[in-house]
C-alpha positions, 0 to 999 in steps of 0.5 A, a space after each residue: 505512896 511511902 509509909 509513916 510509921 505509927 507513933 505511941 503516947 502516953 496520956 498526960 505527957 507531950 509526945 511529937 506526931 511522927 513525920 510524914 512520910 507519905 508522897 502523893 504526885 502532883 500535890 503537897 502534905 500540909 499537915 494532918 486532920 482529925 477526920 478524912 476530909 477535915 482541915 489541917 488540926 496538927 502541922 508534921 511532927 507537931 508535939 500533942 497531949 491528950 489525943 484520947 484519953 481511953 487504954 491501948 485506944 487508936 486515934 486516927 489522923 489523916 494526911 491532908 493534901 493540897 494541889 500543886 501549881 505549875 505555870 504555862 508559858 508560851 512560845 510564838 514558834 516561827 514555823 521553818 517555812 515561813 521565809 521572812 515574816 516575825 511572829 509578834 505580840 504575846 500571850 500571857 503565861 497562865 497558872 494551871 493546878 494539878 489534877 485539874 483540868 483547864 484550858 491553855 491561853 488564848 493565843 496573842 501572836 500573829 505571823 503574816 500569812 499563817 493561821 495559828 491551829 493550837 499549841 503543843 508541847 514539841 517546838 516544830 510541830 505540825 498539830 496541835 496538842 491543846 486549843 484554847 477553850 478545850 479542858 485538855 491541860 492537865 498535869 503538864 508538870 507536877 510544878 514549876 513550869 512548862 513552855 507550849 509551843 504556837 503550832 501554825 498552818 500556812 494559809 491557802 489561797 486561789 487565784 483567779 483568772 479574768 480573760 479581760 476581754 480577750 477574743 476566745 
């Protein structure tokens, strides 16, 4: 998105490179190169000479763009129903670039009688957004952070019933 204009030169004279004045969501103009998917030639508003030498000639220079970063934090997320019982241990935040898919951590809390499901993006929830070892993480935020929330399923179990020699 956003526009930059065109900016004119005269050969053998030095002349500043127009600011950018182009945005792309999620990633950071770092400066500009001489061909499409060329590195960075000429930082924003860099003073050049001599582009090209031939009249009324266009020299074309492109944006180049880098992915920005956002960290993932999460949260152990005590379910409501969990009467007594802490959520303990940690899971490490991780690092996640944007426009690239990725896994969210594995999980490093544990809670007594419950089975952790996943994560997800609301504190409370009941399903999971995000398992750990599925590519489903992708532009959370376009930087900075994001806190996931550990989801919890209570475990089920059956009892069992011995008649302990009673006459039937």
């Amino acid at each position: 998105a956003g526009k930059t204009k065109d900016s004119t030169h005269t050969y053998n004279s030095d002349g500043a490179l127009t600011a950018n004045g182009y945005t792309l969501t999620g990633w950071t103009f770092i400066g500009w190169a001489t061909s499409k998917n060329g590195k960075v030639v000429y930082n924003d508003g860099a003073t050049v000479t001599n582009l090209t030498s031939a009249a009324n000639d266009k020299f074309t220079l492109y944006a180049v763009w880098q992915a920005n970063t956002y960290k993932v934090t999460y949260d152990g997320n005590k379910p409501d129903g969990a009467i007594g019982g802490t959520v303990t241990g940690a899971t490490t935040e991780t690092t996640h670039i944007y426009d690239v898919a990725s896994s969210p951590a594995n999980n490093g809390f544990a809670l007594t009688g419950w089975t952790f499901v996943g994560w997800s993006r609301t504190k409370g929830a009941t399903t999971a957004e995000f398992k750990p070892g599925e590519n489903g993480i992708l532009n959370l935020a376009t930087e900075g952070s994001v806190m996931l929330y550990a989801v919890w399923q209570a475990n089920t179990y059956t009892v069992k019933f011995n008649k302990n020699n009673a006459n039937a």
